[in-house]
Every structure is written in C-alpha cells, then in structure tokens.
N, C-alpha and C positions, 0 to 999 in steps of 0.2 A: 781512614775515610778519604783523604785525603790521595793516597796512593792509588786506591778504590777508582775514581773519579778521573785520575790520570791516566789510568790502562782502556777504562771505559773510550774516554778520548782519542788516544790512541787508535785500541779497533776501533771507532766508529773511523775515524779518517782513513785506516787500512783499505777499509769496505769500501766506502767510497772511492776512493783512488783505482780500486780493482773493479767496480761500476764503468769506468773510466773507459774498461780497454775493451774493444769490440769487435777484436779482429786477432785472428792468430797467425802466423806462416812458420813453417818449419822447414828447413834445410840442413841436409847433413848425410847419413850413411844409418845402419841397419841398427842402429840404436834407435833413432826415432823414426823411420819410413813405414808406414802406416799399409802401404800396399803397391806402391808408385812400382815395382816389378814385379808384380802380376801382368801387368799390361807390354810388358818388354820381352823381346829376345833373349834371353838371359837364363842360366843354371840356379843364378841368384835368387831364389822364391821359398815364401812358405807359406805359400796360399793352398795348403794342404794338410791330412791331418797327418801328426796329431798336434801339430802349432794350432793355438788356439782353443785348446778343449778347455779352457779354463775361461775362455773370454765371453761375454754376454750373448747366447743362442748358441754356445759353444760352434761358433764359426773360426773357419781358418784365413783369416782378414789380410794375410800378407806380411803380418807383425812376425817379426823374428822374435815368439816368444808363447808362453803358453793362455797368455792375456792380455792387460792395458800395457801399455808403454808409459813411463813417466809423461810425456806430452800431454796422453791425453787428462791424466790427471791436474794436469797444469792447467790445461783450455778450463777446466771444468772447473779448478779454484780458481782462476781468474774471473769466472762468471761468462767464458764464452759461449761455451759446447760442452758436449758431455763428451763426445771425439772426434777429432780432427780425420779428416778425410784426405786419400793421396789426388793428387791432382788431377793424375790419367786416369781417375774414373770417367768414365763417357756419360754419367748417371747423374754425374752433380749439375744442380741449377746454379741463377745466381745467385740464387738465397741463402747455398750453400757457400758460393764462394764470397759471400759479405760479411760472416761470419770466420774465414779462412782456411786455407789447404796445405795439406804436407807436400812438398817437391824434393823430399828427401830420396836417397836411393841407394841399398844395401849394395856393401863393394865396391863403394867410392871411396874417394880420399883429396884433401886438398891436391896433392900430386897428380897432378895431369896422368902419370906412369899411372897409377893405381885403381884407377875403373880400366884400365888395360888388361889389366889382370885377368879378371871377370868380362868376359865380351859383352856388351848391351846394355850395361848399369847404368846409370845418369851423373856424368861427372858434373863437378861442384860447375862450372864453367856454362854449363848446359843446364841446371838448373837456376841460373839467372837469367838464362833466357827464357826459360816457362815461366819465371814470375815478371818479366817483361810482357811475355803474351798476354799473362792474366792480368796486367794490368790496360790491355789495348781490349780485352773482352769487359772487363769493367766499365773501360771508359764508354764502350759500346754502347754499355748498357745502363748505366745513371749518368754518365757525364762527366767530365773532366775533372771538374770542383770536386766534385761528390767522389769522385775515387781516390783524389790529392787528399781528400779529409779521412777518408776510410786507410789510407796507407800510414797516414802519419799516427792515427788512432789505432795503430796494430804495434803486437808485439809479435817478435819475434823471436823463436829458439834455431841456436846454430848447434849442431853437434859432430865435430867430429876429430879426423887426425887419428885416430886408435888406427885404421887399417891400413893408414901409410907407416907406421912401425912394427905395426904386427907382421901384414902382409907382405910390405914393402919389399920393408929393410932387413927384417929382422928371415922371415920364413921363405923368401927366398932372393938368392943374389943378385941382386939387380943395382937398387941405392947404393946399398953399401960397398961396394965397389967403387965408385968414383967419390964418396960423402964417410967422413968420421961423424960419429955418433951429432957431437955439437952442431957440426956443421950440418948435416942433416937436419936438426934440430930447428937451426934457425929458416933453412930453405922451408920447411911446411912452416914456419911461425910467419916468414913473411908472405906467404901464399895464406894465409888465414886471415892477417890483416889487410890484405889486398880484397879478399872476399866482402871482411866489414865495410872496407870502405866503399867498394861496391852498391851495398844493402843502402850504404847512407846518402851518396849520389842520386839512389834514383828514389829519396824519400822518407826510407825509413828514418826514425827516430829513435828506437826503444827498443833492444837486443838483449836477450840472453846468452850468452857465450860457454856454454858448459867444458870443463877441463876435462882430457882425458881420465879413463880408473885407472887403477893399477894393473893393468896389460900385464902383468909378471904373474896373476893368479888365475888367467883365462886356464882352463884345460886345457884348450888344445898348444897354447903354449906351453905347459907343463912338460904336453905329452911330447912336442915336436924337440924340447929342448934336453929331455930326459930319456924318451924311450921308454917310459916305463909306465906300464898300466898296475902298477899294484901301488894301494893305497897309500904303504907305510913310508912310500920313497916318493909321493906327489908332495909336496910342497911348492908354495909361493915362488915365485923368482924373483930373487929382491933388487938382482942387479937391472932387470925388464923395467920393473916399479921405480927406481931411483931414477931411471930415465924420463918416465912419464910425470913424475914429480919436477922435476929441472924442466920440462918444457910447460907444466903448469905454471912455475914462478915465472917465467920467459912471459906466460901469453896473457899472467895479473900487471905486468910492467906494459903491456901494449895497450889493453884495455882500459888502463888508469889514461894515458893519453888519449883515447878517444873520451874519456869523462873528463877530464879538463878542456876539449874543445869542446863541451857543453852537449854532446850526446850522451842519452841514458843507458850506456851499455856497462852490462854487468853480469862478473865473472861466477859462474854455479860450479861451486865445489863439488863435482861430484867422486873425484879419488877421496877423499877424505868421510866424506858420505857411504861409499861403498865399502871403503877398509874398515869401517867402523863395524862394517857386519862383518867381515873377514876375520875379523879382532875377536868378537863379541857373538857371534853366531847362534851360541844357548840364548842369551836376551831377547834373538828375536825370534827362538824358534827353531831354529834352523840348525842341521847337524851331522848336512854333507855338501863339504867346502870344494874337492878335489875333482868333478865331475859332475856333469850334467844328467839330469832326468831321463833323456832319451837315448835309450840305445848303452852300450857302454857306457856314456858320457864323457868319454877321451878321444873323440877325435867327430864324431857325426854334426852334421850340420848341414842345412838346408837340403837337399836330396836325400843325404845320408841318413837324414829325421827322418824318416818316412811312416806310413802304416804298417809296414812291419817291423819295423823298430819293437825292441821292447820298452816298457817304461815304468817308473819306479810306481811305487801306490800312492804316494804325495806328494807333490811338486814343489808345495809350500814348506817342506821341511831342507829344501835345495836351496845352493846361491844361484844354481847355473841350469836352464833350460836343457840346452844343447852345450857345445862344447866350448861356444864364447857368449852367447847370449843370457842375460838374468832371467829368473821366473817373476814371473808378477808378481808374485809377495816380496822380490826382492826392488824391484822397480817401484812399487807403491809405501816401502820403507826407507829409500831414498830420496823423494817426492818428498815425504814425511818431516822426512832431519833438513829438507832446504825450504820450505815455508815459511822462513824467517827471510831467504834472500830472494821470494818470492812478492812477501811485504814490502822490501826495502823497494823492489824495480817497480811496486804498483805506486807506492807514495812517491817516487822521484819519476814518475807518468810524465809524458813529453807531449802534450796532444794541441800545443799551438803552431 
C-alpha cells in the first residue's frame, strides 16, 4: 500500500512538472526537421510522396520519414501540441509560435563544411538566427516580459552530429583529410557545446541533447562501405558504431557541466534506444534490419524516394524508411524506451 501511494505521488508530480512546459523549439538536421526545407533551395526535401503515407491525412509534411518524428511525439507527451511546426511555414500565427517551432534543417551538421555539402539547408549557425528573429516577432507581438517568460518556460530538443560523420568525414573526403577520427571527434563536440551554450545566453533553460545512433547500421552506410546489395553480406558496421558510441561518452561529460552550472540539460540516449531494436528487432515486430522500405532500400533517399520508387507492403515491419531514415514505428518505439528521461527533464523543469 505503501509503495501504491509512492508511484501515485510520483506520477502525479511527473504530470504536473510536464503541465509546466508550454513551449517547444527544435534545432538540428533531418532527424527532427518537421518541413523547414520545403521552403528552401535545396535537393534536400521530402515534401513528396511517398514520405508521409503513413502520417495523419496521409500528407507528405517535409518529415524524412513515412510518419511522426520522435519530436513530435515528445510535444505531445509533454502536453504542448500534437506537432511541432517548421518555422518557414508562412501560415503559422502567433498562437502557433507560443506554443513553438522546429528550425531544424535536413543536411546540416554542426560543421559549418556540412550544410556545404547540400546547397540551401539551414546550418546550425543560421538557425539561431531564425530563433533570434522569432524572438523579435514575439516580442512584437506580447512583449518583452511575456516572451523572456515564454522562452525560459520552453523546452528544447537539439539533434544532431550523425551527418558530420556520415556525410562528412566518413562518405566523402573532405574532414578526414586534415582530422583523425578523435580529433574530429572533439572539433563537432566543441561546436555542439558552443551551440548550447548559445541556446543558454539568449535564455533558454531546459534542453534535450539527444546522442547520435549507431551510424554503422544506416544502409546507406552499409552499402557505401561494402558495395554490396545482397542481404547475407549487409551487416551493421561496428567499427562506424564504436565511433558514435565514444563521441556519446564525450558529449554525457559536457552535458554533466552544463547541469552543474545549474541548467536543466539533459542527455537522450537515443544509440542505446535504437540498438535495442537493432538487437531485438522480433520483440518489436520488426524483421528487415538491412534496408529501407523505399525503393531498394540501399541507397535512395530524398529524390531517389520518389513516386515511383517501389515500396515494400509494411513499413512497420522495417527499421529503416529510406536508406538513413527510421519509419515511424521505429521513431514512436524509441519515444517509448526514453519516457523515463522525458520524466526526469519535466521534474527538474527550470521555469524561474
């Protein structure tokens, strides 16, 4: 009865604490960019079908995926939105942005080099200047107080780094060339804590910091690194993954210093979350690891997805959309296995 009574307590102060947050922002690359390039110059889009046949009016929303994004699953257990909106919509009021906007943008990378890559994407640098703006359109429009109050009562998700190693360093010769692995390593870790600290200068409080996956089992790295589109010879890349692992310990050691300067930021497992389906794949359903839904599933991706693509009959029996992206069953079972470190960032809420 007793134990009863303590869980009760417990969630009820979860609940509330997640009462608490009223504001979302999201910054990062084509894991969480909600649409922010559909509005760009850029190859970079999948504001077309068949991305999205899975999603709510089966629309093609700009999500590199064939539904929700973890994001928006998060707005929606935190009690914000049911989905977070990209910024460069022309459509959003400010009702929309009180409640808050993705300024994420697929084909970035903390590496200044890595929206190079891609012409027209929104590098990390340039989308703190669109959350500058939005906050001179804010102030516009309630007031200075009133948007200092709305900033610091928002949380924030950062997601990125996968496409400065994928793309970088690893698929084509650029980084690696002047940078050993380490060293590389640390150049994006200190360009990601320059970012937080960024976030926290003009306000924020209360970040999510998600850790790279394990890059070693995307397909199109399988395929770029092997050659090989037949089933029996796609395997994981472990040596890819140990990487992505070593610069997750790097960036739980940076993170821990900005919570001992008394900001609520905090680190989302999500390689640990994702391998766990990679592991375990029957448990959740699922029981093709090696490629994505669309097309062959070893190399297409944003254009390459297209409507004539061909596509498998289930998507939800997939880890992989396209040839780096999850499918929403795999994105909303990730979501799933971090709810506990979704509790922890609502009960340690920053909102004086």
């Amino acid at each position: 009865m007793q134990l009863l009574y303590t869980v009760l307590l417990i969630l009820s102060f979860v609940v509330k604490s997640r009462g608490k947050i009223q504001t979302i922002f999201v910054f990062g690359d084509s894991t969480v960019d909600s649409g922010n390039n559909n509005f760009l110059h850029t190859v970079v889009k999948a504001n077309f079908k068949p991305y999205g046949q899975d999603f709510p009016g089966k629309v093609a929303t700009g999500r590199f995926s064939n539904g929700k994004l973890i994001t928006d699953y998060t707005a929606q257990y935190l009690g914000i939105k049911e989905l977070v909106p990209p910024y460069l919509d022309p459509n959003l009021t400010i009702e929309d942005y009180k409640t808050g906007v993705c300024f994420a943008s697929a084909g970035n990378g903390f590496d200044p080099l890595t929206s190079d890559i891609f012409a027209g994407v929104i590098p990390m640098a340039k989308q703190l200047d669109y959350f500058k703006e939005y906050k001179q359109k804010m102030e516009s429009a309630i007031g200075k107080s009133q948007t200092d109050i709305l900033i610091k009562n928002a949380a924030v998700v950062l997601s990125g780094a996968t496409n400065d190693f994928v793309e970088n360093y690893f698929f084509l010769p650029l980084r690696n060339l002047t940078y050993s692995v380490s060293e590389y390593q640390n150049f994006i870790l200190q360009k990601e804590n320059d970012f937080i600290q960024a976030l926290l200068d003009m306000g924020i409080r209360n970040i999510l910091v998600n850790g790279i996956p394990s890059f070693g089992c995307l397909p199109a790295a399988i395929t770029f690194e092997s050659g090989s589109l037949i089933s029996d010879s796609r395997k994981c890349l472990e040596w890819m993954s140990t990487i992505a692992r070593n610069y997750n310990s790097l960036l739980q050691a940076k993170i821990t210093a900005f919570r001992n300067g008394g900001a609520n930021v905090v680190y989302v497992d999500i390689y640990n979350s994702f391998d766990d389906i990679i592991q375990r794949p029957q448990y959740y359903g699922i029981n093709v690891l090696d490629r994505g839904c669309c097309g062959t599933g070893t190399f297409e991706l944003a254009l390459l997805c297209n409507q004539l693509s061909s596509l498998c009959s289930d998507a939800s029996k997939y880890v992989f959309w396209d040839s780096v992206h999850p499918t929403q069953t795999v994105y909303y079972n990730i979501f799933q296995a971090l709810i506990p470190t979704f509790n922890l960032f609502a009960s340690n809420f920053i909102n004086t």
